[in-house]
C-alpha positions in Angstrom: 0.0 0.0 0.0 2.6 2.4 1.3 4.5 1.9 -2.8 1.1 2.4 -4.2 0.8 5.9 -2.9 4.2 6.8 -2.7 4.1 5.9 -7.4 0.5 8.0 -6.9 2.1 10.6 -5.2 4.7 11.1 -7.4 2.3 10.1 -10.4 0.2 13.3 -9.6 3.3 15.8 -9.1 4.0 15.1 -12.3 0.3 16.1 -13.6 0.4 18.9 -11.6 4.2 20.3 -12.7 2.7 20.0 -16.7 -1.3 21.5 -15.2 -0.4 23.8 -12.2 -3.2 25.7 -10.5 -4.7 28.5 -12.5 -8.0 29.9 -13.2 -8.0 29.7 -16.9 -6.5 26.6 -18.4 -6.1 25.5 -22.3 -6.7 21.7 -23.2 -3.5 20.9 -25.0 -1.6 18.2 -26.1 0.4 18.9 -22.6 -2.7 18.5 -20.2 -4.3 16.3 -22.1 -4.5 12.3 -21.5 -6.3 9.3 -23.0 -6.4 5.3 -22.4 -8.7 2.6 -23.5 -12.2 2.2 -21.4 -13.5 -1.0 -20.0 -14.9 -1.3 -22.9 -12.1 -0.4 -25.5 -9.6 -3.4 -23.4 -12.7 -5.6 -24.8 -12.2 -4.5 -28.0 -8.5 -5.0 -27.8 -8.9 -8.8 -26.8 -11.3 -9.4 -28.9 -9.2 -7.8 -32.0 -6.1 -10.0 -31.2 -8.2 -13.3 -30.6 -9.3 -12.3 -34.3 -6.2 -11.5 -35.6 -4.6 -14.7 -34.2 -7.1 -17.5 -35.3 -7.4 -15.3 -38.7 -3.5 -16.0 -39.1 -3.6 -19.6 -37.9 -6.7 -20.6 -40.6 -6.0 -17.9 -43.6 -8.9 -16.3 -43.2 -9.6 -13.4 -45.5 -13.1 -12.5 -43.9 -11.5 -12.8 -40.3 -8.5 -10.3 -41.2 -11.2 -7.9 -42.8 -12.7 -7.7 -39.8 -9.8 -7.4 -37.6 -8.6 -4.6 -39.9 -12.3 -3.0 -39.6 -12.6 -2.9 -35.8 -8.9 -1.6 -35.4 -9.8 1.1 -37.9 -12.8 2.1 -36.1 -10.1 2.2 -32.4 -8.0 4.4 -34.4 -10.5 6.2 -35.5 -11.9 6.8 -32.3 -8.8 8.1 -30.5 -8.9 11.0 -33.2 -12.6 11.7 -32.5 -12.4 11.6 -28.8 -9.4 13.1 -28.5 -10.4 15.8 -30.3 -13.8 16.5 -28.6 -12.1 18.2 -25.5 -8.8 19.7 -27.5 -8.8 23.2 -27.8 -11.6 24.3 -25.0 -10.7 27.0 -22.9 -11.8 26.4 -19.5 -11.5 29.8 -17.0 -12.9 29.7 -13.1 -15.4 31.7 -12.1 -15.7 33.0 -8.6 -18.0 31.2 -6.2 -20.6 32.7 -3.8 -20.5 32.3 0.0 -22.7 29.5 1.2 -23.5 28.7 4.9 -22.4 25.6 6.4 -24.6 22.3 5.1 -25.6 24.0 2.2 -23.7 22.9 -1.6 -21.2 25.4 -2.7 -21.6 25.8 -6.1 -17.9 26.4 -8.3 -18.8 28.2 -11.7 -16.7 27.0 -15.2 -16.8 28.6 -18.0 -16.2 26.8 -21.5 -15.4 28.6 -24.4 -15.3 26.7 -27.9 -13.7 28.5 -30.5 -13.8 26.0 -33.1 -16.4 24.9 -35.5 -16.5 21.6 -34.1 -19.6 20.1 -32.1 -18.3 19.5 -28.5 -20.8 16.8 -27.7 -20.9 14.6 -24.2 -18.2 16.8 -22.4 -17.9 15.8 -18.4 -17.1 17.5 -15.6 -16.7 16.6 -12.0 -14.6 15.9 -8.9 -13.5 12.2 -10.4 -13.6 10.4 -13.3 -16.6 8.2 -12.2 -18.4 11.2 -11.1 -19.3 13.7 -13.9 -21.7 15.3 -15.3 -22.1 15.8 -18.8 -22.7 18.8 -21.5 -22.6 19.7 -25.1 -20.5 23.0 -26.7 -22.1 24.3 -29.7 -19.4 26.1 -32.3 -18.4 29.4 -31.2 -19.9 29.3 -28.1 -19.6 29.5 -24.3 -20.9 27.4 -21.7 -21.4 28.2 -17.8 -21.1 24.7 -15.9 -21.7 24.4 -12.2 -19.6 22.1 -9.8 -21.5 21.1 -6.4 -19.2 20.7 -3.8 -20.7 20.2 0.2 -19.6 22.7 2.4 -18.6 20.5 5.6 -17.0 23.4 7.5 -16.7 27.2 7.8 -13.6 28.7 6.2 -12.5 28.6 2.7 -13.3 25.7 0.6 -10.8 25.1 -2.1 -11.8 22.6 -4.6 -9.2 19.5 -5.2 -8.1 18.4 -8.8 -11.0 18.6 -11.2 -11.4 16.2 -14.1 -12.7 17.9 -17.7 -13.4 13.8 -19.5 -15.4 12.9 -22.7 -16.1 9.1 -24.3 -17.3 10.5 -27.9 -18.0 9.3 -30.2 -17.9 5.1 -29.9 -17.3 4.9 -25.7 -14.2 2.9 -26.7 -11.4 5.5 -25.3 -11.8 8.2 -22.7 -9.9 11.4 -23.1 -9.2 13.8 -19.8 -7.7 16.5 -18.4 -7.3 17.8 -14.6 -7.0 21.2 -13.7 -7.1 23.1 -10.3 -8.7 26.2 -9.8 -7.2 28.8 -7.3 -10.1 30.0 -6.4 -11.6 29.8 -2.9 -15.0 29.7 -1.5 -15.9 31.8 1.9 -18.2 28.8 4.1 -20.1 30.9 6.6 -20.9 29.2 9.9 -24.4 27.6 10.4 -26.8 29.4 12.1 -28.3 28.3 14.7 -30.8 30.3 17.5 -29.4 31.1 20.4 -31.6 29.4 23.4 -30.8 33.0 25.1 -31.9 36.5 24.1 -28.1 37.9 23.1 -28.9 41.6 24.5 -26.2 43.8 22.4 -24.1 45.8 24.0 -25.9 49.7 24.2 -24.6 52.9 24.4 -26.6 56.1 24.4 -25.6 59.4 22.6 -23.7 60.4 26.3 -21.5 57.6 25.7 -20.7 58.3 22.0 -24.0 56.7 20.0 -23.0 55.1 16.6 -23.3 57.5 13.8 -25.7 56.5 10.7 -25.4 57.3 7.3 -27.8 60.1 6.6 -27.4 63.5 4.8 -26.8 66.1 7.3 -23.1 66.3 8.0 -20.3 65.2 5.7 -18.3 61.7 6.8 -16.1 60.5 4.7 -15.5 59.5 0.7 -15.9 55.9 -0.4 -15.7 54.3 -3.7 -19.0 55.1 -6.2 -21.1 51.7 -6.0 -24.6 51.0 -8.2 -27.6 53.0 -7.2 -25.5 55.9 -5.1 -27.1 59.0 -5.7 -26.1 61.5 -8.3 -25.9 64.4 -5.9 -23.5 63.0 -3.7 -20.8 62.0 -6.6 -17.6 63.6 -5.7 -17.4 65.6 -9.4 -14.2 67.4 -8.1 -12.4 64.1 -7.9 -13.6 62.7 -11.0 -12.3 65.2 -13.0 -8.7 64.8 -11.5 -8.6 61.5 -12.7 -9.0 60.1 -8.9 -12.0 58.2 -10.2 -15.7 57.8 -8.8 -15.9 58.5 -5.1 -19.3 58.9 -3.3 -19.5 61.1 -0.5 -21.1 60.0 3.1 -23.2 62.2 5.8 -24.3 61.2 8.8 -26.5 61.9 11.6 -26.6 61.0 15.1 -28.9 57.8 16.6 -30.3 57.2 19.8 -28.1 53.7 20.5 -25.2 51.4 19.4 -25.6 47.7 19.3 -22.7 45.6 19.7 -23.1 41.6 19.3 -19.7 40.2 22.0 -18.0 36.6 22.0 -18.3 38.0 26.1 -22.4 36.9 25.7 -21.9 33.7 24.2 -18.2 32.3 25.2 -20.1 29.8 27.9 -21.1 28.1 24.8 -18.8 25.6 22.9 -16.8 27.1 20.4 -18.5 26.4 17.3 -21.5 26.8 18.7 -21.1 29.9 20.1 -19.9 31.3 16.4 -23.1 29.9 15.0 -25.4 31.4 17.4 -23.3 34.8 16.4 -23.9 34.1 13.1 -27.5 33.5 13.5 -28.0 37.1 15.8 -26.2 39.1 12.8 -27.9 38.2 10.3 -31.4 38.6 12.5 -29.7 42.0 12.8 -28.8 42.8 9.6 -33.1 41.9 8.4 -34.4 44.2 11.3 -32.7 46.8 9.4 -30.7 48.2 12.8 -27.2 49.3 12.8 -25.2 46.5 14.4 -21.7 46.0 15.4 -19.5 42.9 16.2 -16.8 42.5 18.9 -15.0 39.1 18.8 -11.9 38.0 20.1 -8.8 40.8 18.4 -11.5 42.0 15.8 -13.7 45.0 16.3 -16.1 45.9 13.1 -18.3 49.0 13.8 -21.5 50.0 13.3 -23.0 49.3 9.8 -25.9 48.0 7.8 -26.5 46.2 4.7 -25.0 43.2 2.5 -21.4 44.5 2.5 -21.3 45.0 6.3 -23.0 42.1 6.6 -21.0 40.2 4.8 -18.0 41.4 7.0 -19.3 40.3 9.9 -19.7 36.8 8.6 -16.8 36.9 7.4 -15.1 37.1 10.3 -17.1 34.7 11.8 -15.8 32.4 9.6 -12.2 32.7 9.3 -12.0 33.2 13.3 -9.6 30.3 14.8 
């Protein structure tokens, strides 16, 4: 067992020196591999027994046939070979997914050719792919399911682009990693407590919320900001679109702590987090979240929320 991985081992250091991780990969002659199927073996055996009795009795009809079925393997390893050569095969980025839930890996194939890509698989393994056809000039968007076991960042392992066309007789496949990464937020679960947020009037220094009576700060223009509040100025100096920010003082500041929930396990504790912030985030309050060397301030909406479970689930 121990020389069986140790020649697998070094077996797939090799693949990945000639396919190293990249988000946009070319099937080549280099990354490109193809063997016999079950089936084709079959074939093979069959072809010699053929061959062989055909020599021993000098017969004609049993050579023409021989000669038939290994023109049909050779032409098959042109075919089949040639059904995956050429795509172009680029990563997209994944979305975030909560723990349980199927993270879905976007791939985009591009056929630039005028050759039908029929019965082209994709998956995790060999024996596990699902299959597509690539019209002629054309692009197609093909989604990988992988389970999200744990929070963090997923990162797919070797990925297998494989096709059988036209005769199943010879498979033809290339790996390829993608170095993309998918943000697993924790599972929420309810907390069997109310979590009562930390609160602080306007003596104590209330959180300050986006309005439009005193001037903030300048971020970076994003869909849907108001014309009115486009930095013109700084456009025009070539500093690019920045959006300006008011605000205007709030009665209270709400602060979710790891102090009200630390009794709890771990994990547990981060998923009953989770589950406050984003009860938070659809009451439409400003919330903040304190956790253990990470402080994120007041906010509201899908990029702060999607700080805060961030940070949920990257926390160690």
């Amino acid at each position: 067992m121990k020389l069986v991985s140790a020649v697998r081992q070094k077996f797939f250091s090799w693949v990945d020196s000639r396919s190293p991780e990249q988000n946009v990969v070319h099937l080549r002659q280099r990354n490109i591999y193809i063997l016999p199927t079950r089936y084709g073996w079959l074939m093979l055996v069959i072809l010699i027994l053929i061959l062989v009795a055909s020599t021993n009795y000098q017969n004609n009809m049993g050579f023409m046939a021989g000669f038939i079925l290994l023109a049909i393997g050779m032409l098959s390893i042109f075919y089949t070979y040639r059904n995956i050569r050429g795509l172009r095969v680029r990563a997209l980025k994944p979305q975030s997914v909560y723990v349980g839930q199927e993270c879905l890996f976007p791939f985009e194939f591009s056929n630039s050719s005028e050759t039908y890509r029929s019965s082209v698989g994709v998956g995790q393994s060999k024996k596990k792919v699902r299959y597509f056809d690539i019209q002629p000039h054309h692009k197609e968007v093909f989604m990988v399911s992988i389970h999200a076991a744990k929070r963090g960042l997923l990162k797919p392992e070797r990925l297998v682009c494989t096709s059988i066309f036209p005769f199943g007789i010879f498979q033809v496949w290339s790996w390829f990693k993608p170095s993309h990464v998918a943000l697993i937020y924790p599972k929420p679960i309810e907390c069997p407590q109310v979590l009562a947020p930390q609160s602080q009037g306007q003596e104590q220094g209330a959180f300050a919320q986006k309005g439009s009576e005193d001037f903030h700060s300048l971020r970076d223009y994003q869909s849907g900001d108001p014309i009115k509040q486009v930095m013109w100025k700084a456009f025009a100096r070539e500093r690019g679109l920045l959006t300006k920010e008011f605000e205007e003082q709030v009665g209270e500041q709400h602060l979710l702590t790891w102090e009200s929930v630390n009794q709890y396990d771990k994990e547990l504790a981060i998923s009953y987090l989770t589950d406050a912030v984003i009860k938070a985030e659809q009451a439409g309050t400003l919330y903040g979240l304190e956790l253990p060397h990470i402080l994120i301030g007041k906010g509201q909406g899908a990029e702060h929320l999607h700080q805060c479970l961030s940070a949920l689930a990257l926390m160690e």
